[in-house]
N, C-alpha and C positions, 0 to 999 in steps of 0.2 A: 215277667218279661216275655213268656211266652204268649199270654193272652198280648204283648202289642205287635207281636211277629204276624200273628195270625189277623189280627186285624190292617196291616199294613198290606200284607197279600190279598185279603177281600177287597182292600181298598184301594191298587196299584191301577193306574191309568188303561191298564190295556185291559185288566177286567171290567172295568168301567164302560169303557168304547165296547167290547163285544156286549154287555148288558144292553148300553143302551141304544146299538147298533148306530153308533156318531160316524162309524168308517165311511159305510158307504154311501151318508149325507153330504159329506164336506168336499169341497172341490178342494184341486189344488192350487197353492198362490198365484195370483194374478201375474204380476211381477218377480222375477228371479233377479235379484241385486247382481249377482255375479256375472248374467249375462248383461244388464245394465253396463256395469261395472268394464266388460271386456269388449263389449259396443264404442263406447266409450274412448275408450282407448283408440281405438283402431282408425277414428275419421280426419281427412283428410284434413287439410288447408284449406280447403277450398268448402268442406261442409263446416268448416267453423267460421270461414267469413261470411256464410250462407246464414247459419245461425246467429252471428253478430248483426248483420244488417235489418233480420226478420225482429230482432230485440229493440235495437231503437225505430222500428219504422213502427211495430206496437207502443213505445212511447210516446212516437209524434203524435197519432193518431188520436191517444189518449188525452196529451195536452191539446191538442187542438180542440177535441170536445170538449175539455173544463175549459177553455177558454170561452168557447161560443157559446159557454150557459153562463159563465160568471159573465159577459158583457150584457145576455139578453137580462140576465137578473139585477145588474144597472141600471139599463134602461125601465125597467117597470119599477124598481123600487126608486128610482131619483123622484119618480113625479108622484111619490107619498109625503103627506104630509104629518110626522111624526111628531110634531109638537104635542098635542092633546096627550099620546099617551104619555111621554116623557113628562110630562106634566103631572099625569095620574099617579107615576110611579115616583116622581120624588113627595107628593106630598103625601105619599104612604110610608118612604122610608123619614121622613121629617114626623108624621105622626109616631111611628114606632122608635125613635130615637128619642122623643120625649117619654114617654114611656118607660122607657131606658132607662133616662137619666132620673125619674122618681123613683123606680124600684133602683138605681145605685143607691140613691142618696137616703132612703129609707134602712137599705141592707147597712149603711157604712155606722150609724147607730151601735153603740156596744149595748144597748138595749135589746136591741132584736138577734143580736147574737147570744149573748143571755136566755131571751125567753126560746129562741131556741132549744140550746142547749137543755133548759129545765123541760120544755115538752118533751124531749125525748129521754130524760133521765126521767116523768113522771109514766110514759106512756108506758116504759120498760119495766118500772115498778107494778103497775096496773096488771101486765102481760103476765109478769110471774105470780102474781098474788091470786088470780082468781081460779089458779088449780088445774091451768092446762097439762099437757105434757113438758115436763121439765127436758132441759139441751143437753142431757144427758144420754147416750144412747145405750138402749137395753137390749143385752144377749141375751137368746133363748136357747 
C-alpha cells in the first residue's frame, strides 16, 4: 500500500505542472460564466428589446438570402432538360431489378440452401482436418 501512496504523490497534478512547467504557459479562461451569468441579469428592458429586434432582423436577412438563391436556382434549373438522365436512371434501376429477381428466384430453391449449407459444413471439415491450429486457446 505504500509503494501506491508514494507513487500517487510523484504523480499528483501539482508535481506534474511544476515538472513540466504547464503554469506559466496556460492563460486564464476566456470567459468567466459567473460574470456572463450576473451581466445577464442585470440588463434592462430596453437591452432585451434591443437584443429581440437584432434576433429577428438576423432572421429576415437570412430568409431573404435563401430566398433569393432558391428563386435564381429556379430559374436556371426550370430551363434543364432532365428527361435523358431520368431515363438513364430508371433503366439502370429496371436492369438491376431483374437481376434481383433471378438471384430471388434462384436463392428461393431448397436446392441452393442445401448445397449451401453442405459447403460450409465441407469447407469447416477441410479447415479442421489439415492440421491448423485448433479453436482452442493455449495458456502459457
Amino acid at each position: 500500500m505504500n509503494d501506491m501512496d508514494e507513487l500517487d504523490a510523484a504523480l499528483a497534478e501539482a508535481t506534474l505542472r511544476r515538472a513540466l512547467r504547464l503554469d506559466a504557459d496556460e492563460r486564464p479562461a476566456r470567459f468567466d460564466a459567473a460574470a456572463i451569468v450576473s451581466e445577464a441579469e442585470h440588463r434592462t428592458a430596453l437591452e432585451h428589446l434591443l437584443r429581440a429586434m437584432r434576433g429577428i432582423a438576423l432572421v429576415g436577412v437570412s430568409l431573404g438570402i435563401e430566398s433569393v438563391v432558391a428563386i435564381a436556382a429556379f430559374n436556371v434549373f426550370a430551363n434543364v432538360d432532365l428527361s435523358e438522365p431520368f431515363g438513364l436512371v430508371l433503366s439502370a434501376i429496371a436492369v438491376v431489378a431483374q437481376q434481383a429477381v433471378a438471384v430471388g428466384a434462384l436463392t428461393a430453391s431448397p436446392s441452393v440452401a442445401l448445397a449451401a449449407l453442405a459447403a460450409v459444413i465441407f469447407a469447416t471439415l477441410y479447415e479442421r482436418g489439415t492440421g491448423r491450429e485448433s479453436l482452442n486457446v493455449r495458456a502459457s
